[in-house]
N, C-alpha and C positions, 0 to 999 in steps of 0.2 A: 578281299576275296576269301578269308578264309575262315573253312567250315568249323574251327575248333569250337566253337559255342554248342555246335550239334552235338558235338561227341560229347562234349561235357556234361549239356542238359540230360543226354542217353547214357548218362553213366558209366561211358569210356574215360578209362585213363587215363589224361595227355598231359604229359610232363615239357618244362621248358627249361632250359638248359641256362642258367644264372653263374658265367663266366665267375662271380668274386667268392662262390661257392667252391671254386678248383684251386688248393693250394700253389698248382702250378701255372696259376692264369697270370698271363702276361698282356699289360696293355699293347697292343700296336699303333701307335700313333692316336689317332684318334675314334677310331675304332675297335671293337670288341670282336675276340674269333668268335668265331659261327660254330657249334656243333653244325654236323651237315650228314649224321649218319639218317640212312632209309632202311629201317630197321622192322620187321614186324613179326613178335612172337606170338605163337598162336598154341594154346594150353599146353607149351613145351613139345607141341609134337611138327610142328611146320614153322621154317621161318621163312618169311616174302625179304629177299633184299636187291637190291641195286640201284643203282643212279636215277631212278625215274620218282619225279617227286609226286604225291599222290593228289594232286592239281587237276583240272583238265586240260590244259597245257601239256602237262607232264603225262596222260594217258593219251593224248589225240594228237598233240602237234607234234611234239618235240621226238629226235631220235635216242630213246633211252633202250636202256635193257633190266629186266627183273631176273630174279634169281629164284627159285623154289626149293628149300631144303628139307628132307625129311629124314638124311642120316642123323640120328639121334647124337652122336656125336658131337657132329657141324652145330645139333639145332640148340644143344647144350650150352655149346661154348658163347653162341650168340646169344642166349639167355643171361646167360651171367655174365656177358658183357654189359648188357642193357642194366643188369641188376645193381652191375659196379657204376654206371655212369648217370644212374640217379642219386647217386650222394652230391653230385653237383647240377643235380635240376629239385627245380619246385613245382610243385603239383596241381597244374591250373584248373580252378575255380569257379563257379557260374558268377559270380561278381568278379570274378580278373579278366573277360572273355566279353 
């Protein structure tokens, strides 16, 4: 179900989050953590965040909540969050998609 081929083809960004890339990744059994942030910076001046995954599920069924920031401040610090936590994602691809 998911649309990340779209973005990729259209020349959006979308990065994947490659746990052996985080000095501090820890196996869990047999399993690998999840990034699981819902993040979206928008040219540093808007950031979209909360629990709802951007799915149709995640828009129509399920009970989530979004978040809207435009204190420059807030929308900062979530920037250079994203900016720090692509040193442990890799930058998918129209052939990885």
């Amino acid at each position: 179900y998911s649309k990340i081929h779209k973005l990729v083809e259209n020349n959006v960004p979308v990065w994947r989050y490659s746990p052996a890339l985080n000095p501090h990744y820890n196996q869990k059994g047999l399993y690998e953590p999840f990034m699981h942030h819902k993040c979206i910076c928008i040219d540093r001046e808007l950031v979209v965040t909360g629990s709802a995954n951007l799915t149709r599920a995640g828009q129509k069924d399920n009970i989530e909540n979004i978040n809207i920031l435009r204190d420059a401040q807030a929308v900062n610090e979530h920037c250079e969050e994203i900016q720090r936590l692509k040193k442990y994602c890799t930058e998918c691809k129209a052939h990885d998609v």
